[in-house]
C-alpha positions in Angstrom: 76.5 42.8 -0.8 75.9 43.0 -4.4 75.6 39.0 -4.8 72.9 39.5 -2.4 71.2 42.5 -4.4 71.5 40.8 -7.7 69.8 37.5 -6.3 67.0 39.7 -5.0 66.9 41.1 -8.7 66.8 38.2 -10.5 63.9 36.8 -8.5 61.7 39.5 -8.4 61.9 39.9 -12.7 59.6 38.3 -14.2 60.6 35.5 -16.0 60.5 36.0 -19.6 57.6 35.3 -22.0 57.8 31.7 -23.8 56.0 30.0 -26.4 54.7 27.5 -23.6 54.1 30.3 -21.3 52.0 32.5 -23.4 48.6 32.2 -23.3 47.6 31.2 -26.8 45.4 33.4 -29.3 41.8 32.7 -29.1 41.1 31.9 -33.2 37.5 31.9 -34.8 38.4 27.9 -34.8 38.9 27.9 -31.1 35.8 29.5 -30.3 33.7 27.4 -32.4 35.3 24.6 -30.7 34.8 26.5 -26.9 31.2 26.8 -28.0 30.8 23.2 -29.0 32.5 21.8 -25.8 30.2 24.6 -23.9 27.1 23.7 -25.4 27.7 19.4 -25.1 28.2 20.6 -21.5 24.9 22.3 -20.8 23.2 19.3 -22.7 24.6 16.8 -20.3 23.3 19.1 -17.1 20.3 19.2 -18.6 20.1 15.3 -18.8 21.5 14.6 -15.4 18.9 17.2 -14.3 16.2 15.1 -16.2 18.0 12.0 -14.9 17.8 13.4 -10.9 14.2 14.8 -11.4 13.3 11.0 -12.4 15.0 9.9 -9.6 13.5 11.9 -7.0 10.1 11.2 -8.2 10.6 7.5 -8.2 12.1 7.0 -4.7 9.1 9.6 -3.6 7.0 7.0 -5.7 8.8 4.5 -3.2 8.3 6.1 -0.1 4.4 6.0 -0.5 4.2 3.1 -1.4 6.5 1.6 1.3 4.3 3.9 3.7 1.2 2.9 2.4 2.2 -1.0 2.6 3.2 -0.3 6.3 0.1 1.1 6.7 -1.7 -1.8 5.6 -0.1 -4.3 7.2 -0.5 -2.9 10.8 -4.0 -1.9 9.7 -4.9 -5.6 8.6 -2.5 -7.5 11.0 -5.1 -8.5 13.6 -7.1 -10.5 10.1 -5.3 -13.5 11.0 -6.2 -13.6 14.5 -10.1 -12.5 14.2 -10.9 -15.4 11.4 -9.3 -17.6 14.2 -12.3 -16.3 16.4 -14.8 -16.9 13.7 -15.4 -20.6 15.0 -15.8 -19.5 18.3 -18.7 -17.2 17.7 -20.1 -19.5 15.3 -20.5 -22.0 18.0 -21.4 -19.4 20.4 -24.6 -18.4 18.3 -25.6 -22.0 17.9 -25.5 -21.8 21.8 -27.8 -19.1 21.8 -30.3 -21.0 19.2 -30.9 -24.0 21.7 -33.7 -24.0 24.3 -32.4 -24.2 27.5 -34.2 -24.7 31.3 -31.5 -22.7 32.9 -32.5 -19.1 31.7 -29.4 -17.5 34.0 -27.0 -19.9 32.6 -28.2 -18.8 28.4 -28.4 -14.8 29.6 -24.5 -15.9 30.7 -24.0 -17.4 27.2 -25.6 -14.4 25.5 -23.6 -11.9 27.4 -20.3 -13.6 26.6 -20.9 -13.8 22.8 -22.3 -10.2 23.3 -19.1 -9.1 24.8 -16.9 -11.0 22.3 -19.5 -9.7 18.9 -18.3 -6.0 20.4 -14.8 -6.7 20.9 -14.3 -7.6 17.4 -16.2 -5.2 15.8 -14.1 -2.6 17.7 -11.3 -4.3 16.2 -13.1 -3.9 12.4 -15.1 -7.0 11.9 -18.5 -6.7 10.1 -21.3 -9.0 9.4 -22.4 -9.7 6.1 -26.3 -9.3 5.2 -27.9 -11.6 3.7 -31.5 -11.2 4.6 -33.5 -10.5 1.5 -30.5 -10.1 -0.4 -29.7 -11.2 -3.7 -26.8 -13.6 -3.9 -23.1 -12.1 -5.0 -20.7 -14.6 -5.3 -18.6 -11.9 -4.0 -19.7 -11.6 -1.2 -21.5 -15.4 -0.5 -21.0 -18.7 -1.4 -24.0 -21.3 -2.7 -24.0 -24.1 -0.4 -27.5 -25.1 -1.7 -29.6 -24.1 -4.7 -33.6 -24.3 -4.5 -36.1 -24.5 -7.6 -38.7 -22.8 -6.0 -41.7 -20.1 -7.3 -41.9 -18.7 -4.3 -38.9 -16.6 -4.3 -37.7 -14.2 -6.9 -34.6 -15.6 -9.0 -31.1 -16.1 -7.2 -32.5 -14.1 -3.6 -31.0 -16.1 -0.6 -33.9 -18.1 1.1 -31.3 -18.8 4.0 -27.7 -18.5 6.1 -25.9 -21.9 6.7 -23.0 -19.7 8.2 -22.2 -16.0 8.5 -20.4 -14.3 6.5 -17.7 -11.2 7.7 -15.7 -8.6 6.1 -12.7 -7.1 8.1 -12.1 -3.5 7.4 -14.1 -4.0 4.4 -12.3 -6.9 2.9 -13.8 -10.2 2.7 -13.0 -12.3 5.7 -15.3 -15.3 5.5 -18.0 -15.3 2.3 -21.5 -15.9 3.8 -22.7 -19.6 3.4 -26.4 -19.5 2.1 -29.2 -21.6 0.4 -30.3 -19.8 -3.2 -33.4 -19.5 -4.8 -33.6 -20.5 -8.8 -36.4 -20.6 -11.3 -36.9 -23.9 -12.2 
């Protein structure tokens, strides 16, 4: 029984103190050298800090812009398929410009292009004024200057083609004769 007691002695005793056990002194050296290692610290979390602010403001950047493009392209998506139609209502209002016997068959014409002129303005087409305008070469292209008197300097005297903007872009530029001063 005492081999057992003196086992249970031995490992309840703490052990006894060694130079690598010890804790060491804390020195005025030490602390300077705590305090350096302590203060290079904090000055790296402040620049990952600095470094994750960036970062979250450029991938919000990102998101609003991604957001915004998505927004754009479904907003503008159907521009393809409305300047397709352009030709169509062209030819429809030359339709409407010639004389015809039939007056049921031209108030058919007319309703048609009515019908289609509304459908595509629902969808964000818009026609272009040139009427006692002045000509913008944003907005129409010179397909004939006139040396005229008449007519004040660079006014449009007349439409060879309308012009549209979609959504307030520039679809097709208006095709018009100019006046100039000779």
């Amino acid at each position: 029984m005492d081999t057992v007691n003196s086992t249970a002695e031995t490992q309840a005793s703490p052990e006894p103190e060694t130079p690598e056990t010890r804790e060491p002194a804390l020195g005025p050296g030490h602390m300077r050298q705590l305090e350096t290692e302590r203060d290079q610290l904090a000055k790296e979390k402040g620049e990952l800090h600095e470094l994750l602010l960036r970062r979250q403001a450029e991938f919000e950047n990102f998101r609003r812009r991604a957001d915004r493009e998505k927004t754009e392209l479904f907003e503008y998506a159907s521009m393809d398929a409305v300047k397709t139609m352009l030709p169509i209502l062209d030819d429809f209002e030359r339709a409407l410009k010639v004389d015809t016997a039939d007056r049921d068959y031209a108030k058919g014409v007319e309703l048609i292009y009515q019908r289609m002129a509304d459908t595509l303005k629902k969808l964000g087409l818009e026609p272009i004024e040139t009427a006692g305008q002045k000509f913008d070469p944003n907005l129409h292209q010179a397909v004939e200057r006139v040396e005229t008197e008449d007519a004040e300097d660079q006014a449009i005297l007349g439409e060879f083609q309308r012009g549209y903007n979609f959504k307030g872009k520039l679809l097709r530029p208006a095709m018009v004769r100019v006046a100039v001063k000779p």
